[in-house]
N, C-alpha and C positions, 0 to 999 in steps of 0.2 A: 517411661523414659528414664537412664538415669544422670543421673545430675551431674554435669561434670564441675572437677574438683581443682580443675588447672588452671591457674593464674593466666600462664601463657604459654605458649608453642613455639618456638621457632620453628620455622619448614626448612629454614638452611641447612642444606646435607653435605655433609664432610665425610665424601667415600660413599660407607651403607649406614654412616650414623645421624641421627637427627640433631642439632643442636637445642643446648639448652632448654630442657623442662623444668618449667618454675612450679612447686606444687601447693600447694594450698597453704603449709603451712612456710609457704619460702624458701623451703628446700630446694636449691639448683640444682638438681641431675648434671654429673659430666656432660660433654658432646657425645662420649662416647656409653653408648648404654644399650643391654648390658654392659657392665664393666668386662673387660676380658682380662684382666692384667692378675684374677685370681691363682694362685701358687697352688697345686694339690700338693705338693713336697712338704709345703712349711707346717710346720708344726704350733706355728704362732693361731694366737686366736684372731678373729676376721675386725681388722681393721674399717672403723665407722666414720666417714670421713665429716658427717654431719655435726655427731659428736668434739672431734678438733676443730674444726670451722663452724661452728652453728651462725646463722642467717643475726644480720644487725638488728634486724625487729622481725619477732616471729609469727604468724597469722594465730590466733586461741581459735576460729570460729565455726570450727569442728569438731565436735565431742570435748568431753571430761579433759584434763589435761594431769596426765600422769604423771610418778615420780620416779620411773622404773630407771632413767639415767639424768644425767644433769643436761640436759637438752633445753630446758625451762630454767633453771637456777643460775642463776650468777653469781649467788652469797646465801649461806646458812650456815650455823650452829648446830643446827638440830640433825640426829642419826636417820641414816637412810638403814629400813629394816626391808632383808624381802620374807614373800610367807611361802609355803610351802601348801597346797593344799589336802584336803582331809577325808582320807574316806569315808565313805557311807557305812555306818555297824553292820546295817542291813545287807553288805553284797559277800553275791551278786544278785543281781537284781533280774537278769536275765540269764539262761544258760540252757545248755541242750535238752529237748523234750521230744521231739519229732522224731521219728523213725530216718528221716533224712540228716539231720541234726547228729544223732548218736553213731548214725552209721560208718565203718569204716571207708576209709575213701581207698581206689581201685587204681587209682591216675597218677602218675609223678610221683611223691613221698606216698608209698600205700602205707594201708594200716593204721592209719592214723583216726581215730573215733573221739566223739562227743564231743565237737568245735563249734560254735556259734562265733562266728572269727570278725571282727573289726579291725581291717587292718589295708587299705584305710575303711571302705564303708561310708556312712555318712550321716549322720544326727542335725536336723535339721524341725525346726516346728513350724506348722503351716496355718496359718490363721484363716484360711479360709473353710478348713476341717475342724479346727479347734483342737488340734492333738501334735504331738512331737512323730515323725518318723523315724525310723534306724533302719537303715539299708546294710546289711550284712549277710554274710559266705551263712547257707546253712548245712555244716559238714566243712570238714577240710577241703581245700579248692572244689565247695560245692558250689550250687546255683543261688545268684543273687536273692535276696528274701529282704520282708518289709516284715517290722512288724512296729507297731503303736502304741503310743500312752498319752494320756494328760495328765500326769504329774512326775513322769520320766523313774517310777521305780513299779507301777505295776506296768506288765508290758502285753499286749496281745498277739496275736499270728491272725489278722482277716482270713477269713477266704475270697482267694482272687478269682478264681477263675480261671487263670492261665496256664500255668504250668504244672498244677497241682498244688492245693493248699496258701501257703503264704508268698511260693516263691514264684518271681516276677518273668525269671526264665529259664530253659529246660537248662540242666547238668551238660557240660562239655568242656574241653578245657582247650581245644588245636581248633589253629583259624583256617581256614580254605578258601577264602572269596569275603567281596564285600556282604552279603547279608548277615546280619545277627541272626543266628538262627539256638545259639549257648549264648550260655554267662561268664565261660572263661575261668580261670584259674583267682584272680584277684581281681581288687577292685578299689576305684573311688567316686564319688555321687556327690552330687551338689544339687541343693533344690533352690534354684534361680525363682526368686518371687518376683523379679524383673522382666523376665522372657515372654515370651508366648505361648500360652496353654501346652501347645503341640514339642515346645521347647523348652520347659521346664526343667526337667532331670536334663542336668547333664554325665554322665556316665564315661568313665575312664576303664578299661578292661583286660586284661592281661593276658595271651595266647599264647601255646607252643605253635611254632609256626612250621605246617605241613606243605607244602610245595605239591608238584603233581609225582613225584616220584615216592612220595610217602613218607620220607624220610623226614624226622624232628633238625629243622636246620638252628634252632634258637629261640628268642622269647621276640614277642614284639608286642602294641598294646596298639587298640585303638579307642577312637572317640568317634561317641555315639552322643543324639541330643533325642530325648522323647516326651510323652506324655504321661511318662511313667507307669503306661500299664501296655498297652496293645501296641500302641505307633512307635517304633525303634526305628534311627534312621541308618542306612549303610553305615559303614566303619568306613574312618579314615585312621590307616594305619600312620604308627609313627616312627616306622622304623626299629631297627634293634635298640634295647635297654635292656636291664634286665628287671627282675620283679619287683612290687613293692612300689611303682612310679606312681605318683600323685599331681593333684592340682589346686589351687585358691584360687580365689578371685581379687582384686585389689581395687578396692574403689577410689582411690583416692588418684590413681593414675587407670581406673576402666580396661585393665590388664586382666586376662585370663594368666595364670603364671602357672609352669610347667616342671614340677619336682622331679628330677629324675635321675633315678637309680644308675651310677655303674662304678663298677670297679676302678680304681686311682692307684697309686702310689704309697697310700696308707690304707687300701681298705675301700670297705661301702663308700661311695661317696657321691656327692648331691649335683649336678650339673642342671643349670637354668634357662628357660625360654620363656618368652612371652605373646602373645598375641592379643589385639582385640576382638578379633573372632574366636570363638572357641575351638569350632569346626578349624579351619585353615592355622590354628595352634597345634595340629598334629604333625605340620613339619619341622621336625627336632632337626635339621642337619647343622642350624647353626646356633644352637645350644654351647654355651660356657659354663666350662668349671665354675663350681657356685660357691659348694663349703664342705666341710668332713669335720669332723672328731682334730682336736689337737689337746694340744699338752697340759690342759687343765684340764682335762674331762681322766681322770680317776681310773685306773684300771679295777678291777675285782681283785682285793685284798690276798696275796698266795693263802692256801690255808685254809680257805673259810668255805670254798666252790673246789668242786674236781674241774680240774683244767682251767681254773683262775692266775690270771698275771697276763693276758692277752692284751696287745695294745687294743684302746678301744676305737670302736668303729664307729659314723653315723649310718642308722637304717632308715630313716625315715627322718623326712621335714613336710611337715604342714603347717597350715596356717590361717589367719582370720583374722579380719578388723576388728577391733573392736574400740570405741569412743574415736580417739584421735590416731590411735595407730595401730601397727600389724603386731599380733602376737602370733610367733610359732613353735611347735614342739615339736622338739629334735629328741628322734630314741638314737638313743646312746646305745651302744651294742657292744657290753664289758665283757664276752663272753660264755663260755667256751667254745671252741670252734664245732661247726657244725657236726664232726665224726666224731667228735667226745660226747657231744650230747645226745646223737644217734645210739651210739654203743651203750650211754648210761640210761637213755630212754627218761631223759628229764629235760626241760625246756633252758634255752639260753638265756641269758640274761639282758633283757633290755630294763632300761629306764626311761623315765619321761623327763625333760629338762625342758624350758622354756628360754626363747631369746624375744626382744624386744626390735624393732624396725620401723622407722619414720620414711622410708624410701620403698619398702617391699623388698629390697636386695640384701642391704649392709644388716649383720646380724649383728646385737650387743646379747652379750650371753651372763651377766653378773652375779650369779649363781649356779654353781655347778653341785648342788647338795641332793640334788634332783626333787622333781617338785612328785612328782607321783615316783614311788621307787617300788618294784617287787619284793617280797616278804620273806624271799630265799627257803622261806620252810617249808617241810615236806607235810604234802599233805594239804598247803592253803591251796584256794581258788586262785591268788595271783604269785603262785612263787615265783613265776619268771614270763618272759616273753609278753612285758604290757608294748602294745599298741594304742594308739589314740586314733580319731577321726577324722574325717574331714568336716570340714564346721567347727571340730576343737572343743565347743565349748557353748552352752547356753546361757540367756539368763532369765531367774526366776525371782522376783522380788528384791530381797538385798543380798542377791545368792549370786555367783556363778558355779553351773552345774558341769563337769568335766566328765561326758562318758569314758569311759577305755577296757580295754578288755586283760583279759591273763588268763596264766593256762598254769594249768596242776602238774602236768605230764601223767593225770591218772584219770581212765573213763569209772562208768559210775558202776560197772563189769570188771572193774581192780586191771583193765590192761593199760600197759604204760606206751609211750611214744612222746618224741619230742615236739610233738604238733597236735596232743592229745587232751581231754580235759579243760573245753575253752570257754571264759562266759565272761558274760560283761560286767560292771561294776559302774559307780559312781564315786568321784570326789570332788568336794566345795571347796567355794573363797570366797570369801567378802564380796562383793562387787566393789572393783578398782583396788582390789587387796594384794594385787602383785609385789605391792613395797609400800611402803609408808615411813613420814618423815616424823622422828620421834623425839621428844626432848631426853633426854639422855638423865640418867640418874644422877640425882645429886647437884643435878642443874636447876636453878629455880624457875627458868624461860627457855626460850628459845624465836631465831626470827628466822625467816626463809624469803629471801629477795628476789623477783624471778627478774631476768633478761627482759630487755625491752620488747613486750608486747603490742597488739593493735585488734580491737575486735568490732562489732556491729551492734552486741546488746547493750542492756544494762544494767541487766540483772546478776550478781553475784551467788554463785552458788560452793558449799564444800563438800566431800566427805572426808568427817572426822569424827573421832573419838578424843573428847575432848577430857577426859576421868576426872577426878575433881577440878580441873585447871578451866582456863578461859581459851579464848580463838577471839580474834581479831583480825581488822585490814587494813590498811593504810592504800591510797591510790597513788602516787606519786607521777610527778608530768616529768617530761624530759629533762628540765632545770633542776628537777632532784626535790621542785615542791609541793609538799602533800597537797592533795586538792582535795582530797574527799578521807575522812574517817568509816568507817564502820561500828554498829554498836558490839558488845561484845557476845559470843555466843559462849552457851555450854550444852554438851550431849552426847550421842553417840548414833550416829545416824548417816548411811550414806549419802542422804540429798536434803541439806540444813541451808537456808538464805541466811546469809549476810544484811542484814538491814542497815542503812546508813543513816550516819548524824545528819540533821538538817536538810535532807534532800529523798526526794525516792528512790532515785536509783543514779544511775554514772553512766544512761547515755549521752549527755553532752560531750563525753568525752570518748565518744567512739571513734574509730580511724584515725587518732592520733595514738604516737608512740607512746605510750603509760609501763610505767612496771606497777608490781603490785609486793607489796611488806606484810607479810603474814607473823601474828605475833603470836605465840604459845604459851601458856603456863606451865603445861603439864599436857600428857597422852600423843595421840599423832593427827597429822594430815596425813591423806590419799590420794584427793584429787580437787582439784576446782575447776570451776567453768563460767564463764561470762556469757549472755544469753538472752534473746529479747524475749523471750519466756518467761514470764511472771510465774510458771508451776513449773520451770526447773528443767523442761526437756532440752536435752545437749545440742543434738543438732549430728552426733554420733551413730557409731556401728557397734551393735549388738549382738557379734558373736553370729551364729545361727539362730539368732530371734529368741520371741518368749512367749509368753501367753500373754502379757500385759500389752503385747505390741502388736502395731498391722503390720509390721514387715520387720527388716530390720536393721532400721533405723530409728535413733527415739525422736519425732517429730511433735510428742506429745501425744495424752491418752487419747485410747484408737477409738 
């Protein structure tokens, strides 16, 4: 079962809207929701209304609590830093080997060779197997394929049984009828450790759509729920979109949410649905304008790319809980248009950027330096065209591990194509390493004051790097007086207890408004968390799982 996360519901309907969703952490949802009042025109970045208005006492008793916007903070000194994550030496880690894998493809873009494509796909680790999955294209718009690792850079190909070799189902890319009988042109996968055996995989899949006349009238996609290997249920189509559509899951409002590709007024751009069923989430007709590429998102430098200076585009939004909130990665698409990089026979330009979201809708985007960028060089495994996952993102110890893919535009045969040469890779972050609050050079402290809080533990926990300098806490009650100290820490560790003067812990003062006074010497904060957890588990979401976990969720060692 899963847990729900809402304070409360109103059932009062205004029109087809529901009123008022109070969420976990206090956030009030409009009446109207989705929002529809999104502008595809503006060039402005997406306005957080959370952010302007933040809630008078906010809920901690959901995961880690991040520093990625001032959502938590009401006063500080200390410098909000974001980090960029870091490849693997090692990639790619994964890349075409299969005679299916290398071969050119015969369907829609031909010619096109050596793709092992993520785009989206799905990284997801299963605790019941003990190994991480990766659901991806084997071949340009080939057939869905699995293959496995336990420690996500050696990787295998099973044999299944089904279709041949690793892949889950036969090659085909035109839909005809409800039976899955191909795997479609694209994809996305989710491995629901929530569902029921039989419901497991959920599967997003992308069709040219053939009619009885024979004739390609357009793209459509459907959804399919299985067991991941033999039981594939009918398709529920969803209508025209165009390729590249995706999906999350959001648990904090029990939404299936519906990324989806089409054309705007600027370009690629991202229009929203939702549902609590997966399945009956396939009726897109009343999907809203969501988000797109605006005026801080960076064109390709004139000069430096053939056919660089393109306004840029979003190709992709996906997305993942993880501790207390949604993270998603937006590819940026700087570039060059599709028939300049067809005729140069080298891959376009995406990047990976991340935005932050406490609601699942409203994006806060505060870095646009991009966090995974392409290599532009001729020759690397990711000059251009990274994709990321669905799931986004694992975690492994004091890691988060970011699969994504990139393409060379060169097979291992020396032929080029702009959808050629495709393999996967990895890059790291701290865990809760998105931003960090840092005392600033030259400074000899630093304090960070958060907004009036309210939680259930009593247990304090941080992650910090704390470099020569100290950490500390102060509890403070609503009258502004300290009630409880902490002793001081020093280290460098993402999950470090605060220990208190004179007392064990600060649940006496649970469900009362409290803020909390974080004192610095020197180095930074990440995250902290309040907790009746004596060894520190959040009460959070864990990306697509880890090995340290039963599911994912940290509910404590499994």
């Amino acid at each position: 079962m899963r847990s729900a996360l809402l304070l409360s519901i109103s059932l009062t309907v205004v029109g087809q809207a529901v009123a008022a969703e109070t969420l976990y952490n206090n956030i009030e949802l409009p009446d109207v929701w989705p929002p529809r009042d999104m502008d595809a025109r503006s060039l402005e970045p997406m306005r957080v209304p959370y952010l302007q208005h933040p809630p008078q006492v906010i809920a901690i008793d959901v995961g880690r609590q991040l520093f990625v916007d001032d959502f938590l903070v009401e006063s500080t000194n200390l410098k909000r830093t974001f980090h960029t994550a870091k490849k693997y030496e090692g990639n790619p880690v994964f890349k075409p080997e299969t005679p299916r894998e290398l071969a050119a493809s015969t369907e829609w873009e031909k010619d096109q060779e050596a793709m092992t494509f993520l785009g989206q796909g799905g990284v997801f680790y299963d605790p019941a197997e003990k190994h991480f999955k990766m659901y991806y294209n084997a071949g340009w718009r080939g057939p869905l394929a699995l293959a496995t690792s336990t420690d996500m850079h050696r990787w295998q190909r099973p044999e299944l049984g089904l279709a041949g070799g690793n892949t889950l189902l036969p090659n085909g890319l035109r839909w005809t009828g409800a039976a899955l009988t191909t795997g479609g042109a694209d994809n996305s996968v989710w491995f629901d450790l929530d569902a029921k055996p039989e419901e497991r995989v959920k599967y997003m899949t992308c069709w040219t759509q053939v009619p009885k006349d024979q004739r390609v009238t357009g793209v459509t996609h459907t959804l399919h729920v299985s067991d991941g290997a033999k039981k594939w249920s009918d398709g529920a189509p969803t209508g025209h979109a165009d390729d590249y559509c995706s999906f999350f899951y959001n648990p904090f409002r029990q939404k299936w949410c519906y990324s989806i590709k089409r054309g705007g007024p600027r370009g690629r751009s991202r229009w929203y649905s939702e549902n609590s069923d997966f399945m009956r989430g396939a009726d897109w007709a009343g999907a809203v304008y969501w988000t797109n590429a605006d005026r801080l998102d960076a064109p390709e430098p004139e000069g430096r790319y053939p056919g660089a200076g393109e306004t840029p585009q979003l190709y992709g939004l996906n997305a993942v809980a993880y501790e207390s909130l949604m993270v998603g990665v937006h590819y940026v698409h700087r570039g060059p248009k599709n028939e300049i990089c067809d005729r140069g026979k080298f891959p376009k330009l995406i990047d990976l950027e991340l935005g932050f979201s406490r609601d699942g809708f409203h994006w806060d985007r505060p870095d646009r330096r991009g966090f995974i960028v392409g290599s532009r060089t001729e020759g690397s495994w990711d000059r251009g065209y990274l994709q990321s996952t669905t799931g986004v993102f694992v975690v492994m110890g004091d890691q988060l591990i970011f699969p994504y893919m990139g393409a060379s535009g060169i097979a291992p045969n020396g032929n080029r194509g702009m959808y050629t040469g495709g393999a996967v890779g990895l890059a790291t972050l701290r865990r809760d390493g998105f931003a960090s609050m840092d005392v600033e050079a030259g400074k000899g402290s630093g304090l960070l004051a958060t907004r009036a809080v309210k939680f259930k533990g009593g247990h304090l926990f941080v992650n910090a790097a704390t470099g020569k300098g100290e950490l500390w806490a102060e509890l403070v009650d609503d009258a502004g007086k300290v009630v409880a100290v902490s002793k001081k820490l020093t280290g460098d560790a993402t999950k470090q207890k605060l220990d208190w003067v004179d007392r064990p812990d600060v649940a006496e003062f649970a469900g009362r408004a409290m803020r909390l006074r974080f004192h610095l010497t020197a180095g930074s904060l990440y995250a902290f968390w309040i907790t009746p957890d004596a060894g520190g588990a959040s009460n959070g979401y864990l990306g697509a799982g880890g090995p340290e976990y039963g599911g994912v969720r940290d509910v404590g060692a499994k």
